[in-house]
N, C-alpha and C positions, 0 to 999 in steps of 0.2 A: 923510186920506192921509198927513200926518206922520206922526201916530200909527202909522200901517200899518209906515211903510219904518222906525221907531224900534225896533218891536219886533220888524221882519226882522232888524236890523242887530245889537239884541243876543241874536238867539239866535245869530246866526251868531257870534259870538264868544263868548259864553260856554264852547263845547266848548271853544277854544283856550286861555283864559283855566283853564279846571278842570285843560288838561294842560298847563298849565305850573308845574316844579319850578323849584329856584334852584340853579344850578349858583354853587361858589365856587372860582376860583384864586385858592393863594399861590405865591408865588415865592422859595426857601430860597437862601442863600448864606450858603455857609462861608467864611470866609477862611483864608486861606495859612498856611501853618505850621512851623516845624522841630521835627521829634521825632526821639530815634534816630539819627542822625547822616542823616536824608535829609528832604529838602523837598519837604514836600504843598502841592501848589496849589490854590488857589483850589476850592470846587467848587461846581456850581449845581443844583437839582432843583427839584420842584413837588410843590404836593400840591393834590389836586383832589377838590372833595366833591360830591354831587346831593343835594338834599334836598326829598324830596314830602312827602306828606301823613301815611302812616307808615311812609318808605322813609327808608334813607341810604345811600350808598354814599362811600366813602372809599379813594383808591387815592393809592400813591406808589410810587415806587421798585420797580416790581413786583409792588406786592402790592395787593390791595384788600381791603375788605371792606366786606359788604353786609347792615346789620339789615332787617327787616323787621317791625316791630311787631304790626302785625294778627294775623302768623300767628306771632309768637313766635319768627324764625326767625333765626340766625345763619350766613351766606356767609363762609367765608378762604378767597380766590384766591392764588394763588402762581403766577404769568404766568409766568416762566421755568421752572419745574421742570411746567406743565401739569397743576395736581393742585388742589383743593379739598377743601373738611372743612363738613359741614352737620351746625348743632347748634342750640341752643334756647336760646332769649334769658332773663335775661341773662345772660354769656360767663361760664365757668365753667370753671380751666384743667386741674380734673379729668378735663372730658369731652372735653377737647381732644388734651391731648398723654399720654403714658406715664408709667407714674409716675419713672421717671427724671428723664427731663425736669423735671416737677409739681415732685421737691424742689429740683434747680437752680435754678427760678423763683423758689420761695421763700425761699431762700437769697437771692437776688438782688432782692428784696422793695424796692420805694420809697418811704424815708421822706421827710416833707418838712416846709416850714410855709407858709405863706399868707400875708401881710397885704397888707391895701391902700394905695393912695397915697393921699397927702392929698390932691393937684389930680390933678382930668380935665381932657383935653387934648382937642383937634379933630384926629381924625385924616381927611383928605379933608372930605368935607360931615360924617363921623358924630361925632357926641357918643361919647366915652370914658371910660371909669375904668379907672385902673392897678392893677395888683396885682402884688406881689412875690412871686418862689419861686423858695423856696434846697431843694433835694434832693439825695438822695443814699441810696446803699444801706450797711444798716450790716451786717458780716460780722466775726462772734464780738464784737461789742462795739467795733470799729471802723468809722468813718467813710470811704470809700471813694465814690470818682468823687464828688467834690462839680459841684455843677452851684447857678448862679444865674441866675434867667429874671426878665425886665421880659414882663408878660402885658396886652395892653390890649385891652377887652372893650368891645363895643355894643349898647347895645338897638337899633338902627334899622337892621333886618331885616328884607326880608317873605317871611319863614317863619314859623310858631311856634314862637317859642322855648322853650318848656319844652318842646317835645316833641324841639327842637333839643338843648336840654343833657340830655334822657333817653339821647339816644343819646353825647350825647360823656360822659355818667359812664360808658357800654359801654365805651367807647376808652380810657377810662383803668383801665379795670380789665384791656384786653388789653394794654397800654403796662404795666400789673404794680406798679404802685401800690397800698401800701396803704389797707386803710377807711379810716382818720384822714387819709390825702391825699387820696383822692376827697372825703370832705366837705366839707372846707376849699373844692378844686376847683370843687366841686359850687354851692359861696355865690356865685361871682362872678356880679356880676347883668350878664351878657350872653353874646355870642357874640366867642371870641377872634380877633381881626384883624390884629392884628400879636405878634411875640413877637420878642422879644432873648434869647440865652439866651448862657451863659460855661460851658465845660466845662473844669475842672481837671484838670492832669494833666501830675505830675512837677513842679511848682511853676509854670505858667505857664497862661493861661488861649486857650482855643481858642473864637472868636467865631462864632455862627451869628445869622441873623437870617430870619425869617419876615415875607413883607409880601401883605396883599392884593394882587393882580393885576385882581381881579374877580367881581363878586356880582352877575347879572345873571336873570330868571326866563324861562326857554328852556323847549321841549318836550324832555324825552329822548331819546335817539338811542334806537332800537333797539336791547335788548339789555343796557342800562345796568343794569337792577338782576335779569338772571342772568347764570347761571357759561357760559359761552364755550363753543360746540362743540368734542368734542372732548377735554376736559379731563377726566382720571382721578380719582375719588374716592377719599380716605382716611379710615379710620377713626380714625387719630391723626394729630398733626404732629410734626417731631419740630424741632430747634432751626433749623438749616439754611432750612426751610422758613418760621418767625415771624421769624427774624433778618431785617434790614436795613438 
């Protein structure tokens, strides 16, 4: 009779168990600033990920976007302007925007370099290792918007992880990073959890900082990895539309 109610109990859960993805919040603050002769405050966002089996969806600021691996498929949502762009994985910013755009972007190209810390630290319960990344876009042979990021990375996830950083090498190639950054990127052995970054600009540096909020394995809401009733498709994007 155990045996009977043991293997009622886990088939009744297994269905729950196979549709549950892992949802991640972080929680972005910039601090306060003077440029220009006028004071920017403080400001705060989120950024919020799903990730199944060979699904991700990645949304901030109004925008999202949604790989799909199985079918090779690439989702940009653009929540405020009600418009989307469906293309074929992986992002490729030829088949995305006009060639207009296409040379802007690569004019605006991100170079960078990598290394790592010598101590991992305990960030909450998870084990970490740090890694350093100094970037910046170089324009006619100068150095321009330098940026310095503190990146700390975990393996102790339950997702898979390589199928997790297949999609974030996607995001940094839609974030406009060059090959030689993405690979670098590509080495660090985990999933990133926290980030400190330093944006330069005008001799003074502008602090952001990314922090988990929460990594927890939920069923998806309805709707989570399509494009929104409703919403107009484009054949290109144009800047307006990837800006954020």
């Amino acid at each position: 009779m155990r045996k009977i109610l043991a293997i009622i109990i886990i088939s009744m859960l297994c269905p729950s168990i196979l549709l549950a993805d892992t949802y991640i919040k972080f929680q972005v603050h910039t601090e306060a600033y003077y440029y220009g002769g006028v004071n920017h405050p403080a400001e705060e966002a989120e950024r919020e990920y799903w990730i199944g089996e060979d699904k991700l969806v990645f949304s901030t600021r109004g925008r999202t976007i949604i790989f799909d691996r199985q079918h090779k498929q690439l989702l940009f949502i653009n929540h405020p302007s009600k418009i989307y762009l469906e293309s074929s994985l992986p992002p490729d910013w030829s088949k995305l925007v006009p060639e207009a755009v296409l040379q802007q972007l690569q004019t605006w190209c991100i170079a960078g370099k990598v290394s790592e810390k010598t101590q991992p630290k305990k960030i909450g319960p998870r084990k970490c290792q740090g890694y350093d990344f100094s970037y910046w876009i170089e324009i006619e042979g100068t150095r321009e918007y330098d940026n310095d990021a503190s990146i700390w990375v975990t393996q102790e996830v339950p997702f898979d992880l390589q199928v997790a950083q297949e999609f974030l090498g996607y995001l940094y190639i839609l974030d406009n990073y060059n090959s030689q950054v993405i690979a670098q990127l590509q080495k660090m052995s985990g999933f990133p959890i926290e980030i400190e970054r330093i944006r330069y600009q005008q001799g003074f540096g502008i602090k952001t900082t990314e922090k988990l909020t929460e990594m927890s394995e939920q069923k998806p809401p309805p709707g989570t990895y399509t494009v929104p009733e409703g919403f107009q498709k484009k054949d290109t994007l144009n800047l307006q539309d990837i800006i954020y």
